[in-house]
N, C-alpha and C positions, 0 to 999 in steps of 0.2 A: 504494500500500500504506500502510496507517495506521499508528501506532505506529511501533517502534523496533528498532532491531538492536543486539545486543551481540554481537562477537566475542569469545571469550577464547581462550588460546593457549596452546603446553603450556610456551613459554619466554619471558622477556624478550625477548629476542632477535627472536623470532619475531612478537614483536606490534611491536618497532621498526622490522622490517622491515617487516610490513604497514601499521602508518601512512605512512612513508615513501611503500611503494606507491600507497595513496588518498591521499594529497597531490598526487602527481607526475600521478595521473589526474585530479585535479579533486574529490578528494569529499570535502566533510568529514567532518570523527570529531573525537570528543574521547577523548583516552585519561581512563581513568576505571581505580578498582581494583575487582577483581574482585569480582562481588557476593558476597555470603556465601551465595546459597541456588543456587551454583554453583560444579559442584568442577574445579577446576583448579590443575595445575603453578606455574601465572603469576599475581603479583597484580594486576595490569594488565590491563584488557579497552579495546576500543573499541567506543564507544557512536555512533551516527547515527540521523539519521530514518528512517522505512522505505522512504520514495519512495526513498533511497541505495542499498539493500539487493542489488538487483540489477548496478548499474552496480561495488560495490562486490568483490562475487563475484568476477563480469570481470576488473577489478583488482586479484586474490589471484590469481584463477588464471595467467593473462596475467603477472605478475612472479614467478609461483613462488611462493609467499609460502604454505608448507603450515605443518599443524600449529596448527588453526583450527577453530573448531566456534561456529555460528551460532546465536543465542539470538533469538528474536523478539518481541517484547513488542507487547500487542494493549493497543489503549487501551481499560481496562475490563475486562481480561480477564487472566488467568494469562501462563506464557510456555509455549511450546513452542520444539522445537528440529526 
């Protein structure tokens, strides 16, 4: 998958818990603040490549890690969710 993934989340909380989670699985992220042309609770998103995107899920779902909404970014293109 090309481009990028942005998680944002509805709490702090909830995004310290999901890095933690893709840490402990093996995936990177960078936390990054939430972009501005996306509306969320939390100013903290985490960003990864897209190849991540998948394994990354996995590792939200797999630790519990709710309260999460996935932003896609296409190289070249808009985002979708």
């Amino acid at each position: 998958m090309a481009g990028a993934g942005v998680f944002v989340f509805e709490s702090t909380s909830a995004a310290l818990k999901a890095e933690r989670a893709l840490k402990q699985a093996g995936v990177p992220c960078s936390v990054i603040p939430t972009p501005l042309d996306v509306s969320s609770e939390c100013g903290i998103a985490l960003l990864l490549s897209g190849r991540w995107i998948e394994p990354a899920v996995e590792a939200l779902e797999k630790a519990g890690a709710l309260g999460h909404r996935l932003i896609i970014k296409d190289k070249g293109k808009g985002s979708k969710e």
